[in-house]
C-alpha positions as CSV (number, residue, x, y, z in Angstrom):
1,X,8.5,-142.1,-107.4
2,X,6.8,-142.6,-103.8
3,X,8.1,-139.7,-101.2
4,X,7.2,-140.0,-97.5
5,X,6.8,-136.9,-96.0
6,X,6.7,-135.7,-92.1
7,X,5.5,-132.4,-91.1
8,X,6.0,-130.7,-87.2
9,X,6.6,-127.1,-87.9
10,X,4.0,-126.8,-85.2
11,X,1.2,-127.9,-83.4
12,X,0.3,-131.0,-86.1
13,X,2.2,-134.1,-86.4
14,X,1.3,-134.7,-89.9
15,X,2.8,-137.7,-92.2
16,X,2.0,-138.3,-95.6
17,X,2.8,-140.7,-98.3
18,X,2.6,-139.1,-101.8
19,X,3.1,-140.9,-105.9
20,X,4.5,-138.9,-108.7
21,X,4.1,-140.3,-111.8
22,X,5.0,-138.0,-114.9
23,X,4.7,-135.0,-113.3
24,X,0.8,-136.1,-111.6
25,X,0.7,-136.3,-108.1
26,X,-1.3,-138.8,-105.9
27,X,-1.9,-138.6,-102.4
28,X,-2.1,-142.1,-101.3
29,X,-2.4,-140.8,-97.2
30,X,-2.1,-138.2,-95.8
31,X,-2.2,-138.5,-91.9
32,X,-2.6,-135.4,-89.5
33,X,-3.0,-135.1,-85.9
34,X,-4.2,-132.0,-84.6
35,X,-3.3,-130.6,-81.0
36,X,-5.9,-127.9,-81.5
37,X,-8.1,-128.9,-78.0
38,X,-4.8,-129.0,-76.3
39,X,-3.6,-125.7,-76.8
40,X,-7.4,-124.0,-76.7
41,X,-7.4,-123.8,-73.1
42,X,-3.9,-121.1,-73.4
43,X,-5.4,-119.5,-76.3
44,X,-2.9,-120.2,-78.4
45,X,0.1,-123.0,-79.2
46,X,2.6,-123.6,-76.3
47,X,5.7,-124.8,-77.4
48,X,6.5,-127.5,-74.7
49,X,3.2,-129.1,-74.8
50,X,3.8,-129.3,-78.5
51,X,6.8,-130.9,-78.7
52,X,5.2,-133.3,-76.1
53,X,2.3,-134.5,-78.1
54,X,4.7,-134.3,-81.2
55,X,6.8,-137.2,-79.4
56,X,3.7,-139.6,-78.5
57,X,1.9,-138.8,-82.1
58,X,4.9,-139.1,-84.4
59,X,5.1,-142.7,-84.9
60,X,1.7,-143.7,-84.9
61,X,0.6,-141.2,-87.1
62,X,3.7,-142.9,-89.0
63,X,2.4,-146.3,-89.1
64,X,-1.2,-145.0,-89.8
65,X,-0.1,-143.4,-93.4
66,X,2.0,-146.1,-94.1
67,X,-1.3,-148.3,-93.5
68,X,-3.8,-146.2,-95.5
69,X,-1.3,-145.7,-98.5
70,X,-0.9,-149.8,-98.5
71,X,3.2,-149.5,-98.9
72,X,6.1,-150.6,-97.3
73,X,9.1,-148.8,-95.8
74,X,11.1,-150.5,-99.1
75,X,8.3,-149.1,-101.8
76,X,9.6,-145.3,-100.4
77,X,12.6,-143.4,-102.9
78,X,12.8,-140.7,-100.6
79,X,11.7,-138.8,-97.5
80,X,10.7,-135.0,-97.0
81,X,10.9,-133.5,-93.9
82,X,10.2,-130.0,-92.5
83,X,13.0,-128.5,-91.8
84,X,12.0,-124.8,-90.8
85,X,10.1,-122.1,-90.2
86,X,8.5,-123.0,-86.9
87,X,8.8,-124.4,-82.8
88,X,12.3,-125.3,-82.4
89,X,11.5,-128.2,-80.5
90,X,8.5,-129.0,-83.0
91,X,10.8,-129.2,-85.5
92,X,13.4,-131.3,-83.9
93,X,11.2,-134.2,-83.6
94,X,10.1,-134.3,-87.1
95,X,13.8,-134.1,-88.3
96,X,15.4,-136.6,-85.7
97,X,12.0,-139.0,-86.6
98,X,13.0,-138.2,-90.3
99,X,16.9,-139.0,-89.9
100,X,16.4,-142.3,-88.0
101,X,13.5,-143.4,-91.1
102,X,16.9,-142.7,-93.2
103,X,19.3,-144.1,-92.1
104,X,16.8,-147.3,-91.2
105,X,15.4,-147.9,-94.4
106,X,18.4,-146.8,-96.6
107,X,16.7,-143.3,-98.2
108,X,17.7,-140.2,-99.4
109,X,16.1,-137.5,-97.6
110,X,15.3,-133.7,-98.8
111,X,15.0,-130.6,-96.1
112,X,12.1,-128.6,-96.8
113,X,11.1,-125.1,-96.4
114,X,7.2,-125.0,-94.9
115,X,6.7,-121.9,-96.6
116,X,7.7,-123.2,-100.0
117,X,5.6,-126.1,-99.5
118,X,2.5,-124.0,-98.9
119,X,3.0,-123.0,-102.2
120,X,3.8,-126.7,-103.6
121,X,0.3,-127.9,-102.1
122,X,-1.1,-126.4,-105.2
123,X,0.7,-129.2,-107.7
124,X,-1.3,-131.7,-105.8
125,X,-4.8,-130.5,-107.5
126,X,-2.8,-131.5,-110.9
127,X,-3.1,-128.9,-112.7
128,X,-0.9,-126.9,-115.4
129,X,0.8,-123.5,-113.7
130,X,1.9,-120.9,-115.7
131,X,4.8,-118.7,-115.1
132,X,5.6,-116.4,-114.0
133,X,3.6,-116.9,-111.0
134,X,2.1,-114.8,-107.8
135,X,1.6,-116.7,-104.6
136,X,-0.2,-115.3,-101.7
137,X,1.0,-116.9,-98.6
138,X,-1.5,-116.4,-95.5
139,X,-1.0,-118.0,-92.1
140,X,-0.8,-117.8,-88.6
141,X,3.2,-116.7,-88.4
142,X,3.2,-115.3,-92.0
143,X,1.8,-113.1,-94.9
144,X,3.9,-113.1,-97.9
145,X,3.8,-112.5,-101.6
146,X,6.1,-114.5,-103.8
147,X,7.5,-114.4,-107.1
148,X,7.8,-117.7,-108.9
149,X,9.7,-117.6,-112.2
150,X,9.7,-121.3,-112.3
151,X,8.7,-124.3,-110.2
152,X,12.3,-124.4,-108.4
153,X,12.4,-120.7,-108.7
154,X,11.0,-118.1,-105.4
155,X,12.1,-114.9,-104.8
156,X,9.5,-113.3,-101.7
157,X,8.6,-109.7,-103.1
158,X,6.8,-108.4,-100.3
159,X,5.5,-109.4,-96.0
160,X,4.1,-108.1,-93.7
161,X,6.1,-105.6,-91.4
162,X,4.1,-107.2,-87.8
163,X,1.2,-109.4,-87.4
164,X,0.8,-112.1,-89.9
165,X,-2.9,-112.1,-91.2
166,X,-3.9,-115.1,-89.5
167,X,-2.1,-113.8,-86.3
168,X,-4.4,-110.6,-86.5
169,X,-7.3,-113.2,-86.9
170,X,-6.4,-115.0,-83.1
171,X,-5.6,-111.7,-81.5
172,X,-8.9,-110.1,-82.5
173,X,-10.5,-113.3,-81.5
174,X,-9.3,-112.7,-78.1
175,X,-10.4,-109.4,-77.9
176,X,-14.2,-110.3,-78.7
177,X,-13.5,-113.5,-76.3
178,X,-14.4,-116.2,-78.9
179,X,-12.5,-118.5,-78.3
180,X,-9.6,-120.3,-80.6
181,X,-8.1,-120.5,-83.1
182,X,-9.6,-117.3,-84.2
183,X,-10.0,-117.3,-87.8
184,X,-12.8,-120.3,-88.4
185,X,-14.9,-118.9,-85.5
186,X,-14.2,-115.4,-86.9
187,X,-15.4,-116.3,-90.4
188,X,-18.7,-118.6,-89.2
189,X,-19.5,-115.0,-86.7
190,X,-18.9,-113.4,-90.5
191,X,-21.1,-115.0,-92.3
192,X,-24.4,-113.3,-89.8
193,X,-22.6,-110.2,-90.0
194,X,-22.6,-106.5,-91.9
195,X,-19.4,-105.8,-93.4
196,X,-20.0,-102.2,-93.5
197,X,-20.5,-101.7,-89.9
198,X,-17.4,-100.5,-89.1
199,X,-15.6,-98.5,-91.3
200,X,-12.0,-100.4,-89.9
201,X,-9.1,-98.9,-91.8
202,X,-6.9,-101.2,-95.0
203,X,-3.7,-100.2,-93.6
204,X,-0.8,-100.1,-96.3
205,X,-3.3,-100.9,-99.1
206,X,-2.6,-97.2,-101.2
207,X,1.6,-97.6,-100.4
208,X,3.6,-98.4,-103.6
209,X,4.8,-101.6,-102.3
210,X,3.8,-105.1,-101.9
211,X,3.8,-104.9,-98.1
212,X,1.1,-105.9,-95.5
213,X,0.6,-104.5,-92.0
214,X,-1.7,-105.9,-89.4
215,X,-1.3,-104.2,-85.7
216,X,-2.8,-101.3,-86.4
217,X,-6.0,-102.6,-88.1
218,X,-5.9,-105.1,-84.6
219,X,-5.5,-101.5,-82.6
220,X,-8.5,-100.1,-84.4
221,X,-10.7,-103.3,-83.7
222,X,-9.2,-102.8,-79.7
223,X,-10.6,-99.1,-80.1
224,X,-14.0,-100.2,-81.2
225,X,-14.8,-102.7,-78.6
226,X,-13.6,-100.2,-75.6
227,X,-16.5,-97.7,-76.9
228,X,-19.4,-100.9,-77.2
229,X,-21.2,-102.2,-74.3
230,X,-18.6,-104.8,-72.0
231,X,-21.5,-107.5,-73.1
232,X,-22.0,-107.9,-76.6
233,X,-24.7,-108.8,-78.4
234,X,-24.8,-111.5,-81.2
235,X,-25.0,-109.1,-83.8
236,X,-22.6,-106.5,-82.7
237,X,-20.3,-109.8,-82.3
238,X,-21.1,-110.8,-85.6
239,X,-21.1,-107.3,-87.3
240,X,-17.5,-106.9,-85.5
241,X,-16.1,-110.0,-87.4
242,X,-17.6,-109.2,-90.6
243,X,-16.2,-105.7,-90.7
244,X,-13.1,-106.8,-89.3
245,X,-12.7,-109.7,-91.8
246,X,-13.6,-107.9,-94.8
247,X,-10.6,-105.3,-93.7
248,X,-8.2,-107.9,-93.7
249,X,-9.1,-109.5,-97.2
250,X,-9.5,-106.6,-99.2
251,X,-6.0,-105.3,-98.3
252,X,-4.7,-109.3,-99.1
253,X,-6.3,-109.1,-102.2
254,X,-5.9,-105.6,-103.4
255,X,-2.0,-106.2,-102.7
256,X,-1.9,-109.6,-104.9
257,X,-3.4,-108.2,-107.7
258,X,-1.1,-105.2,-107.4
259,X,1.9,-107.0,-107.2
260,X,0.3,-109.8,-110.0
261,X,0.3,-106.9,-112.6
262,X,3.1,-105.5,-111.6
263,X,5.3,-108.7,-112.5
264,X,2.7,-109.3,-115.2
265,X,1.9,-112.9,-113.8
266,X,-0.2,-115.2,-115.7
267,X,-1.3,-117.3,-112.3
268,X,-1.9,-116.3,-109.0
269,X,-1.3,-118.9,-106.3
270,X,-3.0,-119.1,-102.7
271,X,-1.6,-120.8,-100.0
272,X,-0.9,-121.5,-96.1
273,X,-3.7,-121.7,-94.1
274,X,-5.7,-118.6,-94.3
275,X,-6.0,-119.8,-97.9
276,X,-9.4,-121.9,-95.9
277,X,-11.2,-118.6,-95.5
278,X,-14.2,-118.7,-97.5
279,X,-14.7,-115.1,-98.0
280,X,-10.3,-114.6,-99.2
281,X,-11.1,-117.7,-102.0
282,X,-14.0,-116.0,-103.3
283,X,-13.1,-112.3,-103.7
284,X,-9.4,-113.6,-104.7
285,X,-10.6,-115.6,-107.3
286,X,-12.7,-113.4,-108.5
287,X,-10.6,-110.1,-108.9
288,X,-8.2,-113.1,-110.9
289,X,-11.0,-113.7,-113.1
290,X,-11.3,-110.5,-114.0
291,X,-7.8,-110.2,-115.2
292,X,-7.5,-112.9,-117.3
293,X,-5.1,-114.7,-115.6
294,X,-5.4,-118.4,-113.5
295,X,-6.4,-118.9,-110.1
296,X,-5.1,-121.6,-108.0
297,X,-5.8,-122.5,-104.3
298,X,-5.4,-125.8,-102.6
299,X,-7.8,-128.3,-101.1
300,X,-9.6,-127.3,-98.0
301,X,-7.8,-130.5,-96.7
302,X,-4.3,-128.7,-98.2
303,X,-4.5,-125.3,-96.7
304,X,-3.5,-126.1,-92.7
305,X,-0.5,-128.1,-92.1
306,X,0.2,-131.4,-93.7
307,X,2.7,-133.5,-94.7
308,X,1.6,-134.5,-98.4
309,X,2.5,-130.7,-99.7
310,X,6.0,-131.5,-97.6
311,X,6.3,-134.4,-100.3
312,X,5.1,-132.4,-103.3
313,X,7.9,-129.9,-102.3
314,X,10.4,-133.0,-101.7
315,X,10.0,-133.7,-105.4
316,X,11.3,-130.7,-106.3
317,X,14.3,-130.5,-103.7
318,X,18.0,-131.6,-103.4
319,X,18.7,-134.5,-101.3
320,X,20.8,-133.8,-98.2
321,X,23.2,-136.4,-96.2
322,X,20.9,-137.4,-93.0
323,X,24.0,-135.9,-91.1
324,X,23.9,-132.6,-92.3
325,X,20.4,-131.9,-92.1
326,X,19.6,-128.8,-89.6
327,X,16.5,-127.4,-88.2
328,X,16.3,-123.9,-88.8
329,X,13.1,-122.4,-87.1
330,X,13.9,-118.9,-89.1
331,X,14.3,-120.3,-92.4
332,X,13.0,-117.5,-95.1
333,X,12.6,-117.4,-98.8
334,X,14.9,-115.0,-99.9
């Protein structure tokens, strides 16, 4: 089976051309175009100017992974398209680009959940997953944890109750003046930096639950900075991030492993992209390890958004009539 998949939950017009052969998945392309040096100047992704470059990208970067995968529209059985969370007006170009490609070329065409896919960009590395399953969701807009009971089977156990990790990542990247987006420049200031500099607080790590909470953490890295010099140094800049980061992934970690032995999981999935950070891969994996139980992350290439884990997840989906498929920018997992 060859699936085409389009992704434009937001500020990457991503398409992707993806073979599934007994259950092993190929990426034959996988075509993204980032808006990153558009948006820098705002600090941050502006809807309008998304959509925008969504409308002038979309078809090239459709013709580019139909290109590098070396098929034609007739070799496709299906297309995958992102159907929500996200940019409302994002979204709408992907899934009128999508229902035009169906009705055009005669395919079936699958809805999909970003979230969800996050966690399908883990099939692509081909590996066996055994279930029950824990997946660790981390981006910009969310922080989740996930129950999979099978591969068509999600049930979110816990989120976080205000900032999303990577959110907390942009915001505090503001406040040190670093520039964006926050959480690569944060992690390279991190890497020249103490971790134990500042004692920032784990907030919700000791509740009996399996959710996450950002702002105040943010607060206390606000707090900090209003008591330093208005001019940092390079090391108080780099100290700052270290301290800051290693907050953020012990309380992401020590939360996944609570909730992976709670539900007696025997892997524990990381996804979205937050799953990039270094520092989160090694210290997850590791406290994994030490369990006994399987570690899976995706790709470097995997973790930010693309449209080959849209077609991963469009394996697993139902079909939907190209008239009845809706954006939905607040889609959940339940």
């Amino acid at each position: 089976m060859i699936i085409f998949g389009i992704e434009t939950s937001c500020d990457e017009t991503s398409a992707a051309v993806v073979k599934i052969n007994r259950n092993h998945f190929f990426v034959l392309s996988n075509v993204v175009s980032s808006q990153i040096k558009i948006h820098q100047p705002y600090g941050g992704v502006v809807p309008e100017l998304a959509a925008r470059n969504h409308i002038k990208n979309i078809l090239p970067v459709i013709n580019q992974a139909l290109i590098e995968a070396k098929i034609k529209p007739n070799q496709v059985d299906k297309i995958a398209v992102t159907v929500g969370p996200g940019l409302i007006t994002s979204l709408l170009i992907g899934v009128q680009t999508a229902k035009i490609l169906a009705y055009t070329w005669q395919k079936p065409i699958a809805g999909i959940n970003h979230m969800v896919a996050h966690i399908y960009a883990n099939w692509l590395n081909n590996k066996l997953i055994k279930f029950p399953a824990i997946a660790l969701i981390v981006s910009g807009g969310h922080t989740e944890l996930v129950l999979i009971k099978n591969k068509n089977n999600f049930k979110k156990v816990g989120q976080t109750l205000d900032d999303a990790a990577g959110e907390a990542f942009d915001k505090v990247a503001q406040l040190l003046n670093v520039g964006y987006p926050g959480g690569p420049i944060i992690s390279r200031l991190a890497e020249r930096g103490d971790i134990n500099a500042f004692n920032f607080p784990r907030p919700m790590i000791e509740k009996d639950n399996f959710n996450f909470s950002f702002s105040g953490l943010k607060t206390a890295v606000l707090y900090t900075i209003k008591d330093l010099p208005k001019k940092l140094s390079d090391k108080q800049l780099a100290d700052l991030s270290a301290s800051f980061q290693q907050a953020v992934v012990e309380t992401l970690v020590a939360k996944t492993i609570k909730a992976a032995e709670h539900f007696k999981a025997k892997t524990v999935i990381l996804a979205g992209g937050v799953a990039a950070n270094k520092l989160l891969r090694e210290q997850l994996g590791k406290k994994v390890k030490g369990l006994k139980r399987d570690f899976l992350m995706p790709d470097f290439s995997f973790c930010t958004d693309n449209a080959a884990m849209i077609a991963a997840a469009g394996y697993f989906t139902k079909n939907t009539p190209w008239q009845k498929l809706r954006v939905d920018p607040n889609l959940e997992i339940k």
